[in-house]
Phi, psi and omega in degrees: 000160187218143179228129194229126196261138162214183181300330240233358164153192176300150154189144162169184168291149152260142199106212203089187147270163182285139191108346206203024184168145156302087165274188167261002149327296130006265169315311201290332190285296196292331167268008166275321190293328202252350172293298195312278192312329192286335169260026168260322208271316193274347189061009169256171179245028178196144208225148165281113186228125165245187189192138183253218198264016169340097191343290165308001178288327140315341190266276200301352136298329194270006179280307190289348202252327169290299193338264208324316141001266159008303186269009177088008193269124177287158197236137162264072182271084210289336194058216171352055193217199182223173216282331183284327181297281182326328196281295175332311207287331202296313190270323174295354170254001195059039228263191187264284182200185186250186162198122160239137185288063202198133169275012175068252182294332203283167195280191201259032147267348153315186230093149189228169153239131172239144186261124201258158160276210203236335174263000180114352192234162167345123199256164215281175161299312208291314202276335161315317178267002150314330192259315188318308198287323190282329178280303164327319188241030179052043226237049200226144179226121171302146157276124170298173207299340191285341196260340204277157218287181184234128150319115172231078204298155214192093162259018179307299208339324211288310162319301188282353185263310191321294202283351157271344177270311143348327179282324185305118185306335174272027181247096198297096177266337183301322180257008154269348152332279183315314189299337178037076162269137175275113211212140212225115160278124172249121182239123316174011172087027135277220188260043126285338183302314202265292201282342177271338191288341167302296181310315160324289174329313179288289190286010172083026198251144177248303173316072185228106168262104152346100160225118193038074187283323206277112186294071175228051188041025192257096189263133190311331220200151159313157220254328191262141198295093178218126105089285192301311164290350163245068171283316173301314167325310175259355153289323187284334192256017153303293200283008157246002201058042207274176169272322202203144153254163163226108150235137189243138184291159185306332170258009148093045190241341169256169207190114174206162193247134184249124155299167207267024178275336200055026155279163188317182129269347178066154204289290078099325195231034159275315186296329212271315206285315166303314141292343130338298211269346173262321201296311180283017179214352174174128217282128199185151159276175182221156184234157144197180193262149200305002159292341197260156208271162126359301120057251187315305182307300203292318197285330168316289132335350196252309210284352179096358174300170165220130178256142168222141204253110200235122178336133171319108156147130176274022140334288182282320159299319173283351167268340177268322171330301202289307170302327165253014161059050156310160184234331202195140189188180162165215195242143163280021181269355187115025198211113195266140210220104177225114201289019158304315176282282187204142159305060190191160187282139177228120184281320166336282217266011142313292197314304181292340165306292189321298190271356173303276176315348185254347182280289202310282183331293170116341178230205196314166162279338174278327179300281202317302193295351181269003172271011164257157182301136184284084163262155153201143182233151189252162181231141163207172173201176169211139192268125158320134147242174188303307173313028238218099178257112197294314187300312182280329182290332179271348191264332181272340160295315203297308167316286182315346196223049218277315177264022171242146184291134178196175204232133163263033203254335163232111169060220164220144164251131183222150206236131181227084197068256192277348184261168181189146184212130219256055170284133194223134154289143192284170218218346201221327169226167197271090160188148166284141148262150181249160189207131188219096139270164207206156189269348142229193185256003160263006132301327167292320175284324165293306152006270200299298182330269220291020187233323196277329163312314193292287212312274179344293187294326168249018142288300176296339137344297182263000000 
């Protein structure tokens, strides 16, 4: 069993023991900890909670929803929903903060809870380990029986996220209308199941074949949208003739595309393509995090933009957003963040970015992806021992490669003209992750060989 405390929330498997797994022991403490900081810090009683279909979500919602009770706090419970509805919905509710109820990508004996602010977003390290410390140290007082919070089940948020994306001006539906697509979904049997064919729908797409839609958390396949899980997808949208695929991880925040040949379009240039398409309509900078391909920097850079590269999580990324007035940013796992709307990666309002810019362009999606710079990046890693001091091992690379330009603000990066290559300690596991890109993919790799040789070599060293 695994239970993982991190700043930014819960996670972990279910069952066990409590302490060694999400239990509901587990659960009831760390959302007593975070109802208390949320009504000390924001000065409200009321917290948001959704959830997505995961098996356990029901169990952990309804642990998380007595909690906060518990503390006199009302609850907004949205049920069903994904993780960018809730980050709306908490400042349209006025809320203290959120709790969504979801492990994202992970398989389904996972589950989490992430923790939102009074804006919707993601809470800072200072406020996390405030709430850790507070669970630590049981630093939570009950409401007697006259207080306790009140319960408002709320299924409006979907309609309301929906009819704000819709609003955006750079979101055409007369011309995703005109375009008549034909378009083949994978929502993996979570609430994507629910919210994207609503959204299609909403945007004029008349055509949507449903594949594994029905939210009831038996998710077919691994879950998180890569290459390797979608195979059935892009054999379906061969076999309709379809235009386009679209798949989203169970809590709807990631977003990545099958051409209509059923090669990827790869997760990596759902952020690259959406910004293209804000980029050609309004003058701005863009973020993404130093893991992320290159891409981005170049489509940027063509428009006359400034790209700036922000520590891995997105946290850390929606703050150089905010620090450099960015119009657009995210992640290359497929997570588009766009702050006209909200701060958090949203697949929603991708998908309508997205398919806005494929109308206007006009011909294919495999045709879109060859008007971007050709990348690819290998993952690789090396597993830590104890003896192993990570810090002296990155300060002697970081030496050896002292004149080429890189950045130390996560791990180190070092850039060797259009290539690069990302070493990090991993937040979760004893391993260097290596992020190596290259214009093919034996440029990437050989990249990552010579960086884990340099690694090898100044381990038999030290």
């Amino acid at each position: 069993m695994t239970l993982i405390k991190s700043i930014s929330g819960i996670r972990g498997t279910i069952g066990g023991r409590a302490g060694e797994g999400l239990t509901p022991l587990d659960i009831v403490k760390f959302t007593s900890a975070f109802g208390t900081w949320a009504v000390k810090k924001a000065g409200l009683k009321k917290i948001v909670v959704g959830r997505d279909a995961r098996i356990s979500g029901s169990m952990v919602n309804n642990l998380v929803i007595g909690s906060l009770q518990g503390l006199g706090i009302d609850v907004i419970d949205l049920g069903l929903s994904t993780t960018p509805t809730v980050e709306v919905a908490v400042p349209g509710e006025k809320a203290a903060g959120g709790i969504i109820i979801t492990a994202s990508h992970n398989p389904k004996q996972w589950n989490a809870l992430k923790l939102l602010n009074a804006d919707g977003e993601f809470i800072s390290d200072a406020d996390g380990k405030e709430v850790l410390q507070i669970a630590e140290d049981s630093d939570f007082n009950y409401a007697d029986v006259n207080d306790l919070g009140k319960v408002t089940v709320d299924d409006t948020w979907m309609q309301k996220h929906i009819d704000a994306i819709l609003a955006l001006p750079l979101v055409d539906v007369k011309a995703i209308q005109k375009a008549n697509f034909s378009v083949v979904i994978d929502c993996v049997n979570s609430t994507g199941g629910i919210f994207v064919p609503a959204l299609l729908d909403a945007l004029g797409v008349k055509t949507v074949h449903p594949l594994y839609c029905e939210p009831d958390g038996k998710f077919p396949h691994n879950p998180e949208p890569l290459p390797e899980n979608l195979t059935e997808l892009s054999r379906e949208v061969v076999a309709k003739k379809a235009q386009l695929g679209i798949a989203v991880d169970p809590d709807v925040d990631r977003l990545c595309f099958v051409a209509e040949d059923g090669s990827m379009f790869g997760e990596e240039y759902t952020l690259v393509a959406v910004a293209d398409y804000v980029l050609k309509h309004a003058k701005g900078n863009t973020v993404s995090n130093l893991s992320s391909t290159r891409a981005l920097r170049d489509v940027t850079e063509a428009a006359g933009c400034t790209y700036e590269a922000a520590a891995v999580g997105e946290v850390n990324v929606v703050n150089k957003m905010k620090e450099t007035n960015a119009i657009i940013g995210g992640e290359g796992n497929g997570g588009v963040i766009y702050p006209e709307l909200h701060y958090g990666r949203d697949a929603l309002v991708g998908i309508a970015l997205f398919l806005t810019h494929l109308a206007k362009f006009g011909k294919s999606v495999s045709r879109l992806r060859a008007t971007y710079p050709g990348y690819f990046i290998s993952k690789n890693k090396i597993t830590l021992t104890p003896e192993m001091d990570i810090d002296v091992l990155l300060q002697k690379v970081e030496e050896k490669y002292k004149r080429q330009p890189h950045s130390t603000i996560d791990g180190l990066k070092i850039e060797f003209d259009k290539e690069w290559v990302h070493l990090r300690r991993s937040n979760t596991e004893p391993i260097i992750r290596i992020y190596s890109e290259g214009n093919s993919e034996t440029v990437a790799n050989n990249l990552a060989n010579k960086i884990i040789a340099d690694i090898k070599e100044i381990l038999q060293i030290s």
